[in-house]
C-alpha positions as CSV (number, residue, x, y, z in Angstrom):
1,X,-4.9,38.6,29.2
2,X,-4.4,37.1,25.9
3,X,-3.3,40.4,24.1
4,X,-6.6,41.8,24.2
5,X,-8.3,38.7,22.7
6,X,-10.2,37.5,26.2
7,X,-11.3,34.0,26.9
8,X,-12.3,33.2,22.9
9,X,-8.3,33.1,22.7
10,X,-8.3,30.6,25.9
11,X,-10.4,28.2,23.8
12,X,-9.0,28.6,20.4
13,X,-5.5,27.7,20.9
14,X,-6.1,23.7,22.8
15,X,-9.1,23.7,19.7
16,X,-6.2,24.4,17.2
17,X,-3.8,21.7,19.2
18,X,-6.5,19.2,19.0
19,X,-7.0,19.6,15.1
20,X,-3.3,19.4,14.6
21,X,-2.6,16.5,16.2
22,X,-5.6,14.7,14.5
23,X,-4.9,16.1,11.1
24,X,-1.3,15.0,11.8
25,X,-2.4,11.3,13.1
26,X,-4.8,10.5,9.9
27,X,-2.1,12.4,7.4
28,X,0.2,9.3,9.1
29,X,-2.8,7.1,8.6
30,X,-3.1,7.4,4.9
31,X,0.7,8.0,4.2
32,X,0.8,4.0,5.6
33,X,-2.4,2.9,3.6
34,X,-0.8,4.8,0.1
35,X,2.4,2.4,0.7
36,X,1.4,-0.6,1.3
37,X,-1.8,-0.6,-1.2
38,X,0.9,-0.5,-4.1
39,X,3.3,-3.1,-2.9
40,X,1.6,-6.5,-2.7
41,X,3.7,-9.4,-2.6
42,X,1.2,-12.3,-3.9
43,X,0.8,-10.7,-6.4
44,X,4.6,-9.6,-7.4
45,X,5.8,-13.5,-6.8
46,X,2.6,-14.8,-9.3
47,X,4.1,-12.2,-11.5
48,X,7.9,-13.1,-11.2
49,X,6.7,-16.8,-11.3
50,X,5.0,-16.8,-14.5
51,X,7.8,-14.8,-16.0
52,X,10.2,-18.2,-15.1
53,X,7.7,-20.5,-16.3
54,X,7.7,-18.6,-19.7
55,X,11.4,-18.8,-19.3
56,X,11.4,-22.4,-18.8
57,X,9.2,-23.1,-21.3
58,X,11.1,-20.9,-24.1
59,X,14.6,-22.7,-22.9
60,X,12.8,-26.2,-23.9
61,X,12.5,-27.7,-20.0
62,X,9.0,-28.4,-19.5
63,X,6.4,-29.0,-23.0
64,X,3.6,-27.4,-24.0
65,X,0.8,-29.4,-22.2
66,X,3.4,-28.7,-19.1
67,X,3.1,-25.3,-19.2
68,X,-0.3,-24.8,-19.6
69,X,-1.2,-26.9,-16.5
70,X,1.4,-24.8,-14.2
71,X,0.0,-21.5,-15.7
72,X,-3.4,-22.6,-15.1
73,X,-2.5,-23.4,-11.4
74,X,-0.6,-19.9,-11.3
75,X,-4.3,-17.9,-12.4
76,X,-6.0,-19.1,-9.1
């Protein structure tokens, strides 16, 4: 039974099923946290946002003491 290997070989193989599918569950685990820790929209639109106030403020549309108090409200 077990080519000789006996009943170690009868617990061995669910033991080596049972680390598979957890190593395969937390490799999914971490392959979700990796993606979503370097895309984070808050701070992507405060980004882009700051980008058009600079733009705004290069083009002439809002003055200096403008800009300042929208960049200011931006940094919270």
């Amino acid at each position: 039974m077990w080519f000789g290997w006996g009943w170690g070989m009868m617990f061995f193989i669910p033991l080596c099923f049972i680390f598979g599918a957890i190593a395969i569950y937390y490799f999914l685990i971490a392959s979700r946290r990796s993606c979503h820790s370097h895309y984070s929209p808050r701070f992507q639109s405060r980004g882009r946002a700051s980008e058009i106030l600079a733009e705004r403020y290069a083009r002439g549309e809002i003055s200096r003491d403008e800009f300042q108090q929208i960049r200011k409200e931006l940094e919270r």
